[in-house]
N, C-alpha and C positions, 0 to 999 in steps of 0.2 A: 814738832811740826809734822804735820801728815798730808802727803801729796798724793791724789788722783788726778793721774793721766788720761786724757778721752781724747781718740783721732776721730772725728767725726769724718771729715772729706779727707783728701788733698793737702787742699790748700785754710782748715781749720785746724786748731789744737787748742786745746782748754784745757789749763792745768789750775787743778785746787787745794788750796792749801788752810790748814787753820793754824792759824800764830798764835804766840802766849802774848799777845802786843795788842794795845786797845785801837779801837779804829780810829781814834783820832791821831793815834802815832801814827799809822799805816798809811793815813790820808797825806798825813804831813811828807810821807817819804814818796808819796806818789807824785804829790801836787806841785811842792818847793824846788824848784829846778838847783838848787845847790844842794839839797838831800837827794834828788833824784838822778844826777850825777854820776853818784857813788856805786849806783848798781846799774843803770840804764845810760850812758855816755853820750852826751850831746848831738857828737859827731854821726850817732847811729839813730837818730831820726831828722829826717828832712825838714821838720821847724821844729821849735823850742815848745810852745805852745801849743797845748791843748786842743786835738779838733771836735771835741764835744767832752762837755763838763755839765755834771750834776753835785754840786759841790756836797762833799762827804761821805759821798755813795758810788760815783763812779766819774774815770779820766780815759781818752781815748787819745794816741797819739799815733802819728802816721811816721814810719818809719820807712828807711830806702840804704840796701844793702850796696857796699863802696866802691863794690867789682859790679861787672858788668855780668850778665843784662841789667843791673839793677833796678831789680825789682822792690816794690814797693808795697810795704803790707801795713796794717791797722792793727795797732795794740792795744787793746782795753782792760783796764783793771776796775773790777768791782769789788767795793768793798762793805759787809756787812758785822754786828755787832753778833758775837756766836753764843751757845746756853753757858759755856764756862770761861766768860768776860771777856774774852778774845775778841778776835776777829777771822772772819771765813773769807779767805782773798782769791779771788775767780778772775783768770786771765785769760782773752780770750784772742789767738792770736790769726789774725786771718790775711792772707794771700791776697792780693788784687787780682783775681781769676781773670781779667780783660785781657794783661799779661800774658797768660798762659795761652790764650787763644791763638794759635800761630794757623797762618793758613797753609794746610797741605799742600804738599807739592804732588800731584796727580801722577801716579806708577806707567801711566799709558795716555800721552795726552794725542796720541792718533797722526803727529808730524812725524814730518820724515825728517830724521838727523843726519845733519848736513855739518859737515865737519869742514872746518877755517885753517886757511894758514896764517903764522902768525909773522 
């Protein structure tokens, strides 16, 4: 198996991988939620199901971390047939960047601080 890593942003990461395992095994381990289990644990995405299917070629599922802020990101596997029988498996795993958006708190908002008793 041969893995390339690529950070493109932040909140992307795509790792590639070629298997000695034909795409239709690969599919089967993507797609079959009792094969897909074993390596991706139920509990670690937000639905069971599929949020965009091209069946044989590629599976996208929305995942949501169990601590807090829990955030929310999009895991895509694509899967293609490679030149020695294989299959070349590209994962692409990306951030809910809306998430990230937090609004600044302004270093000098021009009031006067008025200190409370408690």
């Amino acid at each position: 198996m041969i893995q390339k890593d690529k950070c493109e942003t932040a909140v992307r990461l795509i790792i590639e991988y070629e298997l000695n395992a034909s795409p239709q095994k690969v599919w089967r381990a993507i797609s079959i939620p009792e094969l897909r289990a074993n390596w991706l644990p139920e509990q670690d995405l937000s639905r069971s199901e599929p949020v965009a299917l091209i069946p044989e070629k590629q599976a996208s599922y929305r995942m949501r971390e169990a601590e807090p802020p829990f955030l929310e990101s999009l895991v895509t596997f694509q899967i293609a047939a490679n030149d020695n029988g294989g299959t070349s498996l590209t994962i692409i795993h990306e951030l809910d960047a809306s998430r990230l958006r937090l609004k600044p708190q302004a270093a000098n908002t021009n009031m006067q601080s008025v200190m409370r008793a408690a």
